[in-house]
N, C-alpha and C positions, 0 to 999 in steps of 0.2 A: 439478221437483216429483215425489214418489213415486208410482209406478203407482197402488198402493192409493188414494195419497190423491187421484189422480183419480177413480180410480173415486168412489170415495167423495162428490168432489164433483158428479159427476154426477148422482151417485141421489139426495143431498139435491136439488138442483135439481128433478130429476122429481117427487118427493115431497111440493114446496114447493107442486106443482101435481096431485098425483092422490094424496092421503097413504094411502090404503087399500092394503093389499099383494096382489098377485095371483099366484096360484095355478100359471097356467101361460102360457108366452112362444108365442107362434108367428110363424115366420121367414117372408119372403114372398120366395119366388126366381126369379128372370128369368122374365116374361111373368107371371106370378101374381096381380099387386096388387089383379088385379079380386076375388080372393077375400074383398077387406076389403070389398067391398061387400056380403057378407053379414053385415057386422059391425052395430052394434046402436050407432056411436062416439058415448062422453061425450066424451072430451078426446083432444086430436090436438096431437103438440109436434112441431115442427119439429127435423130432429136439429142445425140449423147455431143453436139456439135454445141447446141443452144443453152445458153446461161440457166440453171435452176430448173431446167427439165428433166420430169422423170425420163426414168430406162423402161421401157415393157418388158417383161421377164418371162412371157409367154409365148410358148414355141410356135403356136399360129399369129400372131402380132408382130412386123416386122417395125422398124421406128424411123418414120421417115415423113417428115413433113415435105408434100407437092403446091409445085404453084403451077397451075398449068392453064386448058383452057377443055371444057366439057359440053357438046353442044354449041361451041361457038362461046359459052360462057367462061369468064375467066370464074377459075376456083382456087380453090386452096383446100387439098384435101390432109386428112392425116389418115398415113395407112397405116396402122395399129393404134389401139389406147391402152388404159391403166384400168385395173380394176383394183376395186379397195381389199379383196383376200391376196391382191399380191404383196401386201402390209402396207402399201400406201395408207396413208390418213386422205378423209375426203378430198383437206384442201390440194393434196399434189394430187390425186385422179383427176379435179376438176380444171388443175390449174392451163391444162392449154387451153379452155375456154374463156376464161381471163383474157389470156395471150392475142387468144382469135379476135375477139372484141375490141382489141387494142389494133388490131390490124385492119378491123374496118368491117368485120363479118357483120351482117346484120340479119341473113338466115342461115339456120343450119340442118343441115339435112343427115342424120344421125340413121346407122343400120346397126343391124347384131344380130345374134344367133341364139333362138330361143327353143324351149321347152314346148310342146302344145296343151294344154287345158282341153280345148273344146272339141268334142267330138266331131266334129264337121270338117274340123283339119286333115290335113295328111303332110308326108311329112315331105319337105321340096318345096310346101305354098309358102307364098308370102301373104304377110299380114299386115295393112296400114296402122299403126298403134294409134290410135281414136284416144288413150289416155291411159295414167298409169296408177299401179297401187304399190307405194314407197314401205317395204319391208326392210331396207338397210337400218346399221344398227345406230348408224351417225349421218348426222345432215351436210353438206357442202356450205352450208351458210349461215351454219352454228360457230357461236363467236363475234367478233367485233365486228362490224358491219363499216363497209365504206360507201357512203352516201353517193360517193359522187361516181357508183360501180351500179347502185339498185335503192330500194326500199326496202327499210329493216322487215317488214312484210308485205314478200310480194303476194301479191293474187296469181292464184293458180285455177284460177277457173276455165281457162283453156290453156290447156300446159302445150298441145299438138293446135297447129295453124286450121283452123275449120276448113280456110281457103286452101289451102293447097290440101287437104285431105280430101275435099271435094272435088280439085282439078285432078287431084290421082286417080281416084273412083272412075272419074269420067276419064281418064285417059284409057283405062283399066277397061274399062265397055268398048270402048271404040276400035281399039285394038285384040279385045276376045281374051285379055286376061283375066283367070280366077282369082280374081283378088277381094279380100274381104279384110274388113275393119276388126279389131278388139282392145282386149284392156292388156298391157302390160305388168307382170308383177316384178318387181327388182328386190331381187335376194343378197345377201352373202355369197354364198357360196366358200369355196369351190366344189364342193360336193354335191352333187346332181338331190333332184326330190328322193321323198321316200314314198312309197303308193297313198300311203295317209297324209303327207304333206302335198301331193300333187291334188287329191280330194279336198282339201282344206283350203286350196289355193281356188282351186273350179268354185268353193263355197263362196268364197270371199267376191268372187265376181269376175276372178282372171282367165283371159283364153291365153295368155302365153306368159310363161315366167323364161329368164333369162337374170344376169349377175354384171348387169351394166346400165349403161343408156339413162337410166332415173338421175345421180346425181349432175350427169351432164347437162340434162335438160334443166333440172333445177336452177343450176347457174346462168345455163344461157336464157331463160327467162326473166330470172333475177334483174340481169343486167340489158334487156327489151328485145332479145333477137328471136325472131316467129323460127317455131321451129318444126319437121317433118321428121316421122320417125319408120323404117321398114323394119320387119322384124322376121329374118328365114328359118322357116319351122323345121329343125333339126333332128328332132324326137318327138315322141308324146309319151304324156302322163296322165293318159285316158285307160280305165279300168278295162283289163282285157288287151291291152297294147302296149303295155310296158314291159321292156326287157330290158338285159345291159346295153350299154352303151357307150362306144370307145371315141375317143377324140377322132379316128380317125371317120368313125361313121357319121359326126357331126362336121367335120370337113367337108365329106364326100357330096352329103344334104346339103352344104351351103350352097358347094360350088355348083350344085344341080340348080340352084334361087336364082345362085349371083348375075345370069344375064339380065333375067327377069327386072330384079332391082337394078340394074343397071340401065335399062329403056327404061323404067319407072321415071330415076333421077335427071334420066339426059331428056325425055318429054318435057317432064317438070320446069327442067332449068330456061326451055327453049318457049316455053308459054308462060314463065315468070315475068 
């Protein structure tokens, strides 16, 4: 069957069960989920419920598209996604953004759980991702192209919304949070850096790497939706500061983030 015409059947399905269109998608990444708990949920689908949707196969990602309402805003979030080392090909990681687009999304507010780069981090801050550096090994919009979805080449000249990374800033002063801006790097994975690949990463210009978020954004600018990105600094790969590190210590850091990015997004949504 045709990519389009999955897509396609997916969002009738969704549709068949929440037919109001919504405004803006928000992504929930490793350790996060509890942010849906500020959520306000009418309707909750199962993703293994929706035509042509991947399974998340990772044990911090549960699979569960919300419709609900955040800040008085109606949303639609998804609490877990797909990453491409879970053998996904691009196109199924990116395909609920398709989906979203098709349901009327037109911003999306994307989080995750990253690595630190920059010395100046610790580990529990949050980072506004200012922009990214694409190290995956395959693109989400390599291949046929459908016109009537993007342009065969989009501009990426502001991948993250200038405007709302400046109303987070300033939300971020007024309220006395440490929040600061950087570059995102998006890996493979799943296997965390190595101290010379964390140094190579800081070279290249990155303050956080992480193993998501890049082809999402890709798409969802493809196809015109402004997009915000938080990023909970879970570890670092700062020389003199790196040790092991178990999932569950990357958990523990999220959920130490998660309220933080959770006032971040409910400001956000409430002065959109």
């Amino acid at each position: 069957m045709d990519y389009m015409q999955q897509v396609a059947e997916a969002s009738a399905y969704i549709q068949g069960i929440h037919p109001d269109p919504i405004a803006v998608g928000i992504i929930l990444g490793t350790g996060l989920g509890d942010l849906a708990s500020q959520f306000d949920v009418e309707v909750e689908i199962p993703y293994q419920h929706i035509p042509h949707f991947p399974i998340s196969t990772v044990e911090s990602h549960s699979g569960t598209l919300l419709f609900g309402r955040l800040a008085g805003k109606k949303v639609l979030a998804m609490k877990g996604r797909f990453h491409y080392y879970e053998g996904y090909s691009m196109k199924e990681v990116t395909f609920p953004i398709r989906v979203l687009r098709l349901l009327g999304v037109q911003t999306l507010l994307v989080s995750n759980a990253s690595g630190g780069l920059n010395p100046a981090q610790e580990i529990g801050e949050v980072m506004v991702i200012s922009d990214h550096i694409n190290l995956f090994p395959e693109n989400p919009l390599r291949g046929k192209n459908y016109d009537a979805w993007g342009p065969r080449f989009p501009d990426m000249s502001e991948p993250y919304s200038q405007r709302l990374i400046a109303l987070a800033m300033q939300i971020g002063k007024e309220y006395g949070f440490n929040l600061h801006t950087g570059v995102y790097c998006g890996v493979e994975g799943p296997n965390l850096e190595t101290p010379a690949e964390y140094a190579y990463l800081r070279t290249l210009g990155g303050d956080a790497v992480g193993m998501s978020t890049v082809p999402e954004v890709l798409v969802a600018r493809h196809c015109g939706m402004e997009v915000f990105g938080l990023s909970a600094i879970t570890d670092l790969g700062v020389p003199g500061k790196i040790h092991q590190v178990s999932l569950d210590d990357v958990l523990a850091a999220a959920a130490k983030a998660a309220p933080l990015m959770s006032q971040i997004f409910a400001e956000l949504l409430r002065r959109m």
